[in-house]
C-alpha positions in Angstrom: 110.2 -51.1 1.1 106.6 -49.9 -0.4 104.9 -52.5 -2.3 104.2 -50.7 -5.8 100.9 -51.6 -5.4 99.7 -50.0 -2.7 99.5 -46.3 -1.7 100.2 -44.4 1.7 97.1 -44.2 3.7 96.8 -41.0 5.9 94.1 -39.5 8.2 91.9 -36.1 8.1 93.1 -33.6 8.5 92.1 -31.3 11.4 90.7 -29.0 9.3 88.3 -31.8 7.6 87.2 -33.3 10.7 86.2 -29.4 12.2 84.1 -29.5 8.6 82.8 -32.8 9.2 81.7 -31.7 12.4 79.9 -28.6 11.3 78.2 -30.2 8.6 76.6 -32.6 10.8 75.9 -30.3 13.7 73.8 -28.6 11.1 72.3 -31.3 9.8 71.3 -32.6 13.3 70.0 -28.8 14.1 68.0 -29.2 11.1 66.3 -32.3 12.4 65.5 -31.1 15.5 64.2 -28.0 14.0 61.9 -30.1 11.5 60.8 -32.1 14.5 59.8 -29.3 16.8 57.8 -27.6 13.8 56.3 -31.1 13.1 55.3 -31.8 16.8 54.1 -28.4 17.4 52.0 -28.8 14.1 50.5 -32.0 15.4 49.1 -30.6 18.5 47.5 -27.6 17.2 45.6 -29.6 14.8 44.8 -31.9 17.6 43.8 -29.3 19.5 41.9 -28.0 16.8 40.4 -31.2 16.0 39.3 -31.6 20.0 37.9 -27.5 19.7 35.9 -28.0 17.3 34.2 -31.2 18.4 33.6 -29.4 22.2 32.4 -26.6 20.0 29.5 -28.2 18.3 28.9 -30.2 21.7 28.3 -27.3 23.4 26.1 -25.4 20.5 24.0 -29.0 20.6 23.5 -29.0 24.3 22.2 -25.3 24.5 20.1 -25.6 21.4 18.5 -28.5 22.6 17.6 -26.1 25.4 16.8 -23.3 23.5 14.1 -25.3 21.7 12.2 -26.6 25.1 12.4 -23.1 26.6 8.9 -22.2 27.2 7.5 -25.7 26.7 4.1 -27.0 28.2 3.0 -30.0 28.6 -0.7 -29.6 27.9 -1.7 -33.8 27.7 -1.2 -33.2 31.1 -3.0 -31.7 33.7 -3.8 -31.0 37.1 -6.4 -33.0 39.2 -9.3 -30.3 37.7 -8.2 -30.4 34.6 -7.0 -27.4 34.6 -3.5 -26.4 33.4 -3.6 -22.8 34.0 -2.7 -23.3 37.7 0.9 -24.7 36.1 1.7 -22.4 33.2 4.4 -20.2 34.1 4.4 -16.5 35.9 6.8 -14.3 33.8 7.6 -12.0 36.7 9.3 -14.8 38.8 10.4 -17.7 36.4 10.2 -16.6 32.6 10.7 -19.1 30.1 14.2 -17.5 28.9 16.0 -14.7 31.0 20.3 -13.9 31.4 22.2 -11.2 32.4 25.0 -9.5 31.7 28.6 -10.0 32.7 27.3 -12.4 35.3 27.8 -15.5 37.1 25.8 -17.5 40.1 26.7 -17.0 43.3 24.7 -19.9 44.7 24.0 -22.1 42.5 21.3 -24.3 44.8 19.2 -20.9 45.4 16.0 -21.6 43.4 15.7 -17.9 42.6 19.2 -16.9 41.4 19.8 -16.9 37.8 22.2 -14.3 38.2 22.6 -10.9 38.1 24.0 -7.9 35.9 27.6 -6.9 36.5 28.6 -8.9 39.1 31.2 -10.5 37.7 31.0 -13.1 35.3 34.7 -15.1 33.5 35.5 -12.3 31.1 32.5 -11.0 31.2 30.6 -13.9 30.6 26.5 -14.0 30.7 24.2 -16.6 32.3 21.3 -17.9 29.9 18.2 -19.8 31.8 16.1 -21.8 30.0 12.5 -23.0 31.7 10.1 -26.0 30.7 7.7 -28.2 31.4 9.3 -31.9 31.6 6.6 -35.0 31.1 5.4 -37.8 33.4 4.7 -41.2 33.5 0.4 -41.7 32.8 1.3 -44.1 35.8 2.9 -42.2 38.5 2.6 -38.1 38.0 6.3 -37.4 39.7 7.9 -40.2 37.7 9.6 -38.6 34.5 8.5 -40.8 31.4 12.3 -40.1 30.2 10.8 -38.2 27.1 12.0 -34.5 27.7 15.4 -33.9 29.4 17.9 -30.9 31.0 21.2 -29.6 30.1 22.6 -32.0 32.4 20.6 -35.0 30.8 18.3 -35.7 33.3 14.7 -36.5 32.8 11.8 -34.4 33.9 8.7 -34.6 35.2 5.3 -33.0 34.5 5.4 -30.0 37.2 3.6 -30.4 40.4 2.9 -26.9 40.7 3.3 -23.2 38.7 7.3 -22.9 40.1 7.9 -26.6 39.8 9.3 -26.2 36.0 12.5 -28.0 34.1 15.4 -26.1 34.5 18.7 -25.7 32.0 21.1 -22.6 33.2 24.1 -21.5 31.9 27.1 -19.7 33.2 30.8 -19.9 33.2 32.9 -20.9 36.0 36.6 -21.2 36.8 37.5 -24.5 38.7 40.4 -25.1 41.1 42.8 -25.5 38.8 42.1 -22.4 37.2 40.8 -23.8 34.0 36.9 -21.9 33.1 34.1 -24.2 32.1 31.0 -24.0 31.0 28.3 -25.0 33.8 24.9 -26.2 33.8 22.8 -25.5 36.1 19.7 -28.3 36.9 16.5 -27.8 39.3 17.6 -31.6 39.9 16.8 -35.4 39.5 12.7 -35.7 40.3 13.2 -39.4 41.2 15.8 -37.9 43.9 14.5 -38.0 47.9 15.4 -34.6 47.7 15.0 -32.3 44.5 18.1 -30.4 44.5 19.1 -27.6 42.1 23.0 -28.0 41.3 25.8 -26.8 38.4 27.9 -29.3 36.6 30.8 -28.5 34.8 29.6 -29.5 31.0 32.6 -28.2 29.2 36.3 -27.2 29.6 38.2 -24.3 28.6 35.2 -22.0 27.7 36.8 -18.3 28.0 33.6 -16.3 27.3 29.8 -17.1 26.9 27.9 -14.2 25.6 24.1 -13.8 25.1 21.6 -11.2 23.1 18.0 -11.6 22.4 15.7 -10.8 19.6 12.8 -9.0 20.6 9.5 -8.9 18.7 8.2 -5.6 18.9 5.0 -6.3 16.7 3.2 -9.5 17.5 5.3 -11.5 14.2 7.2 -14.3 15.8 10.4 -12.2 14.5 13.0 -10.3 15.9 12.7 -6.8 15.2 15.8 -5.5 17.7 18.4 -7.7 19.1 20.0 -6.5 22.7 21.6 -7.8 26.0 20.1 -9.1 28.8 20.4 -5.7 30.9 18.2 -4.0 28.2 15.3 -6.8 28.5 12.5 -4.9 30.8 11.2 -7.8 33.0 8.2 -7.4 31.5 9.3 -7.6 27.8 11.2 -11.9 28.2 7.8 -12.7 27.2 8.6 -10.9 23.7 11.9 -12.8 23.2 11.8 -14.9 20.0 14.9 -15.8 19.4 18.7 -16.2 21.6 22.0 -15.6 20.0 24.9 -17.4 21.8 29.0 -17.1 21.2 31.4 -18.8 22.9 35.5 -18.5 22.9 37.2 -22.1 23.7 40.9 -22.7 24.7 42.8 -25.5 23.9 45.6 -26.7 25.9 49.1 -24.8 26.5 50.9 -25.2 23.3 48.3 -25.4 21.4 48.3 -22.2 19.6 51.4 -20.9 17.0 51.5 -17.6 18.2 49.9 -14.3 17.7 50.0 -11.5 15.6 51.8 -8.6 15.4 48.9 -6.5 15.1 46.9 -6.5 18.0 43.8 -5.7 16.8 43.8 -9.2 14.5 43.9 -10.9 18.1 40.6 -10.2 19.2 37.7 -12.2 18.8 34.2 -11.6 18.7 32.2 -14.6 20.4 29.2 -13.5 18.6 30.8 -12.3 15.4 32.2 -9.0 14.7 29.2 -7.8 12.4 26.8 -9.4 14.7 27.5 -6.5 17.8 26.4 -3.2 16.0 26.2 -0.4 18.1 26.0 -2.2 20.8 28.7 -1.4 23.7 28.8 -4.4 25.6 32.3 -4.8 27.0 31.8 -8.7 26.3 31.3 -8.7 22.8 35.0 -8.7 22.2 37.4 -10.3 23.8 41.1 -9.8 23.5 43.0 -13.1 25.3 46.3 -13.4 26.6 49.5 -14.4 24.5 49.5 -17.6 26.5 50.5 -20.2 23.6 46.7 -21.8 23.8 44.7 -21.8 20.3 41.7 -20.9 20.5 38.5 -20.7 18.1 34.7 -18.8 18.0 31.5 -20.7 18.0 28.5 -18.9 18.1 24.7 -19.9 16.7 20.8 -18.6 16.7 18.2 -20.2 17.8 14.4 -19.4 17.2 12.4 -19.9 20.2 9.8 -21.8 19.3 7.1 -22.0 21.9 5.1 -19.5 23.0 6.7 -17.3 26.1 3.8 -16.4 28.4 
């Protein structure tokens, strides 16, 4: 007999249970979902966080360049007195020179800065810088630790007219198939040997493109900017002023996808308004649908000392 009190207990049904199940599936779907959207968030602005920095790293490092270019050391001279015999020869090492889609085919050739069209990371450019570095009063080949290259080493006071500082730029694929941005050095003048080599200096940089303001008039300003392959030889000495633009990667997984509309993909390293007429193949670049984000740095920087 049933106890007035209490009421038959039963179980769910099978249609409840199927609900049940549903309604949690969905609700664990949802989770992941959220997750996935939340992780993938995270490591684009990671990413974007680590672009940026490598961005304004690299923009610091060439600047720093760009401002000794064409530096001498006039406090110090040669054993006559004379500094003339140490002042550069614009036909072999200007103060500033690059080339066009280019890249260094040895980098421990003292004479190879690189050379138009022959093949630089998505048409990349090289960018040389030359200097005079500055000695110890004590010891004329010890560096005094006062003027450094784009690899950070300190430079001395040359020993002769082609004995100047040395900061090159170019891009170069690795091993692993990542590109980087390379320095190139004359070397370490407390060395038994003075080598020139290339360091890597930064990761993931897809494109490096140059163009130069010329001053046409004698007025320390640019009155025409162009590329390297439209600098005479005889005209670097008339280059006031370097624009640089640089594409950087982040890691795969980085990016959220692209657009539908492929022209909104492509980037401009040096800015879109910045190319004119110009119809360098490197100005734009258009990368793969690889998942990587990816961002645009580019600067100007005024030469400062006098190129002759």
């Amino acid at each position: 007999m049933t106890h007035p009190g209490f009421r038959t207990q039963s179980g769910l049904t099978m249609v409840e249970l199927l609900v049940s199940l549903v309604l949690a599936s969905l609700v664990t779907l949802a989770a992941i979902a959220l997750y996935s959207v939340t992780l993938s968030s995270y490591k684009t602005v990671d990413a974007g966080q680590e672009i940026q920095e490598s961005g304004r790293f690299a923009l610091e490092v060439i600047g720093q360049s760009a401002r000794l270019a064409g530096y001498q050391n006039f406090t110090q001279r040669d054993a006559s007195g004379d500094e003339n015999t140490r002042r550069f020869v614009p036909t072999t090492f200007p103060t500033v020179r690059g080339f066009n889609n280019s890249k260094v085919a040895s980098p421990g050739n003292i004479d190879d800065d690189g050379a138009t069209d022959n093949g630089g990371v998505n048409n990349s450019d090289t960018l040389a810088f030359r200097f005079h570095g500055s000695s110890k009063l004590s010891d004329p080949l010890a560096p005094d630790g006062s003027i450094i290259d784009c690899q950070g080493v300190a430079q001395n006071y040359p020993d002769n007219g082609d004995d100047v500082a040395l900061s090159l730029f170019w891009v170069k694929v690795d091993s692993t198939g990542e590109p980087a941005l390379q320095c190139i050095s004359r070397g370490s003048p407390t060395a038994a040997t003075l080598t020139r080599n290339s360091q890597p200096i930064l990761k993931g940089v897809e494109t490096f493109q140059v163009m130069y303001g010329l001053d046409t008039d004698a007025d320390s300003v640019p009155d025409r900017w162009v590329s390297g392959q439209s600098v005479a030889t005889a005209d670097w000495v008339k280059v006031v002023a370097v624009r640089v633009g640089l594409v950087i990667r982040g890691d795969p997984g980085s990016g959220q996808g692209q657009s539908a509309t492929a022209a909104e993909n492509n980037l401009y390293p040096l800015g879109k308004g910045f190319t004119g007429t110009s119809t360098e193949v490197g100005l734009m670049f258009t990368p793969p649908n690889d998942g990587r984000l990816r961002r645009v740095f580019n600067a100007t920087y005024k030469l400062r000392n006098p190129q002759d």
